[in-house]
C-alpha positions, 0 to 999 in steps of 0.5 A, spaced: 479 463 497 472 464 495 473 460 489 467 461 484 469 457 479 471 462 473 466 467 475 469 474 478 467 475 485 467 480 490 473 483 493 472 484 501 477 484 506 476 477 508 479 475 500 484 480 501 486 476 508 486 469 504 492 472 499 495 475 505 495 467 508 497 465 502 503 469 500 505 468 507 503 475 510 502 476 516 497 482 518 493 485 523 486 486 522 484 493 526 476 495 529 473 496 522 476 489 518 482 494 515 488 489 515 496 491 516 502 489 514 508 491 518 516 490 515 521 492 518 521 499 515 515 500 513 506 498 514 502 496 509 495 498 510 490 494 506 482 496 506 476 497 501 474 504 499 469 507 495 462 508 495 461 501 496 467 498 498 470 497 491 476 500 490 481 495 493 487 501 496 494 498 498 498 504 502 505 503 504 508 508 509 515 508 512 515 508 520 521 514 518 518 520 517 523 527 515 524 533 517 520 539 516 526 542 513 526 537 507 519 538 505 522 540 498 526 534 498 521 529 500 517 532 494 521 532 490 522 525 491 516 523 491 515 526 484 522 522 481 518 516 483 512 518 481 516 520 474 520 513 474 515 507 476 509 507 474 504 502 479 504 506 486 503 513 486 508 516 492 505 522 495 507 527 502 503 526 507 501 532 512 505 534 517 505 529 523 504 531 531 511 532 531 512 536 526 515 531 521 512 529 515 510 521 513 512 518 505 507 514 503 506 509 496 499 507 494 495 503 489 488 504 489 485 499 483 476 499 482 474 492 482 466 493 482 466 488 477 470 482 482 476 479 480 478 472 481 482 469 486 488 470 482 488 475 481 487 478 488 493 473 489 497 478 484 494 485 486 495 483 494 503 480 492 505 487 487 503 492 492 507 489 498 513 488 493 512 495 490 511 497 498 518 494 500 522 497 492 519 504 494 521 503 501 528 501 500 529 506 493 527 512 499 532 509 503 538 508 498 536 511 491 533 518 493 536 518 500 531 521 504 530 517 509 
């Protein structure tokens, strides 16, 4: 990674690439540099948000969708997740092409300030656990998928 010595640095894209590289993730990278992980029920997008690029954003979305007539019980998962863990926020996305409404976790950390690569390491390593926990609790747990 970039390393600076024990100065915090930038987050970019290209660092966020590098962990990926290093946790042994592979991703594709899409036009605009966002990166995205694919598992075997779920994607990972990776990318920078924000004014100036500064908000490190990890969304993770099953490649299941639910029905639109389990709305109330896909929200009523998504607010038990969101009640009982604490590092992804879970949310229903709106309805697709199809009708079906997408389930999504994401993380969205500011890092105006930098960080060091460890620390970009462990940011990148938590939200893709937190993406397959939050997946395999939709598909065992909460039932929904």
């Amino acid at each position: 990674m970039a390393s600076r010595g024990y100065e915090p640095a930038g987050v970019t894209l290209d660092r966020i690439g590098t962990a990926l590289d290093m946790l042994d993730i592979r991703y594709l990278s899409d036009g605009d540099g966002n990166l995205l992980a694919m598992w075997e029920r779920h994607a990972v997008l990776f990318t920078m948000e924000g004014p100036e690029d500064e908000i490190l954003v990890i969304r993770a979305r099953p490649h299941a969708t639910v029905a639109f007539e389990f709305a109330d019980r896909a929200y009523r998962a998504v607010n038990e997740w969101n009640h009982l863990h604490r590092f992804a926020k879970a949310y229903v996305g709106d309805p697709t092409l199809r009708g079906e409404l997408p389930i999504y976790a994401e993380t969205q950390v500011p890092l105006r300030a930098g960080a060091h690569d460890a620390l970009v390491v462990e940011l990148v390593d938590c939200g893709a656990a937190v993406a397959t926990a939050f997946v395999e609790w939709l598909h065992s747990e909460a039932a929904l998928l």
